[in-house]
C-alpha positions in Angstrom: 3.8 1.6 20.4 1.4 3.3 22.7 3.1 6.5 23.3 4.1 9.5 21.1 7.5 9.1 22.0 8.0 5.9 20.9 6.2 6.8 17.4 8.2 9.4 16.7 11.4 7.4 17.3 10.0 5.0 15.0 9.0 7.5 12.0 12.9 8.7 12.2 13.9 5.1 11.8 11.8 5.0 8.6 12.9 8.5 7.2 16.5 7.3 7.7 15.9 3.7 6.1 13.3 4.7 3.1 14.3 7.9 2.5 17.5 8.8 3.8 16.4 11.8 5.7 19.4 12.0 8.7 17.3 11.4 12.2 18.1 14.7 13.9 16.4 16.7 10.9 13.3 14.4 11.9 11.6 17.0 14.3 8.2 17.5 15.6 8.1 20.6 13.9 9.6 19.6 10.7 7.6 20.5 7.5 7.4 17.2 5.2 7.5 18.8 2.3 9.2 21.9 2.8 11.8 20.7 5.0 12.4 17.3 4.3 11.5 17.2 0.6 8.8 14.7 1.5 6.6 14.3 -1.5 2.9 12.3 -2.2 4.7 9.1 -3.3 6.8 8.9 -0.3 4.0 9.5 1.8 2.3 6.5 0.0 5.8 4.3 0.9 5.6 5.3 4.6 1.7 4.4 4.6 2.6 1.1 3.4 5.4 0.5 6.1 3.5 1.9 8.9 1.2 -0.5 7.6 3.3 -2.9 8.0 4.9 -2.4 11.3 1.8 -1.7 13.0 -0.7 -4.2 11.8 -3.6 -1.7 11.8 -5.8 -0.6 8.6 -3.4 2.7 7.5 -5.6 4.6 5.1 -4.0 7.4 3.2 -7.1 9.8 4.2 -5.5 9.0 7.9 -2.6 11.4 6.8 -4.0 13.8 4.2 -3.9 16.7 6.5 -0.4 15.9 7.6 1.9 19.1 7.2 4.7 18.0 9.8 5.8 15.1 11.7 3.9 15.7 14.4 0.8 15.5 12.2 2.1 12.0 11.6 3.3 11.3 14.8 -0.7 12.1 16.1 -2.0 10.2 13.0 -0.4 6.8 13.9 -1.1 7.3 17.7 -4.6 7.5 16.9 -4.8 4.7 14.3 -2.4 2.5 17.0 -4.7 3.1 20.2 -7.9 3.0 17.9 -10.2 -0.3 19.6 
């Protein structure tokens, strides 16, 4: 998962799973919590999977600025291609 791409594919497969959020409303530009209804404690679930799936120290201060998915798309491609 080194490209942005690919990360963002893989946030809509968790918006779909955990939260039921229909992929195509998944945009770069979508607004978390104005758009998507995207609250603090899903944000601590989706820590926790990307967590998961990626195998790298998430920390929630990682994604406090987040705003939109591209926030979080840039978030995990930093944490992923940290050394």
């Amino acid at each position: 998962m080194t490209n942005r791409e690919d990360i963002l594919q893989l946030i809509k497969g968790i918006m779909l799973e955990m939260f039921e959020i229909e992929p195509e409303l998944v945009t770069l530009e979508a607004r978390l919590n104005e758009e998507l209804d995207f609250d603090s404690i899903d944000a601590v679930d989706m820590i926790v999977k990307l967590k998961e799936i990626t195998g790298k120290a998430v920390k929630p201060a990682d994604f406090k600025n987040a705003r939109t998915i591209n926030d979080v798309v840039e978030a995990v491609f930093k944490i992923t291609n940290e050394s």
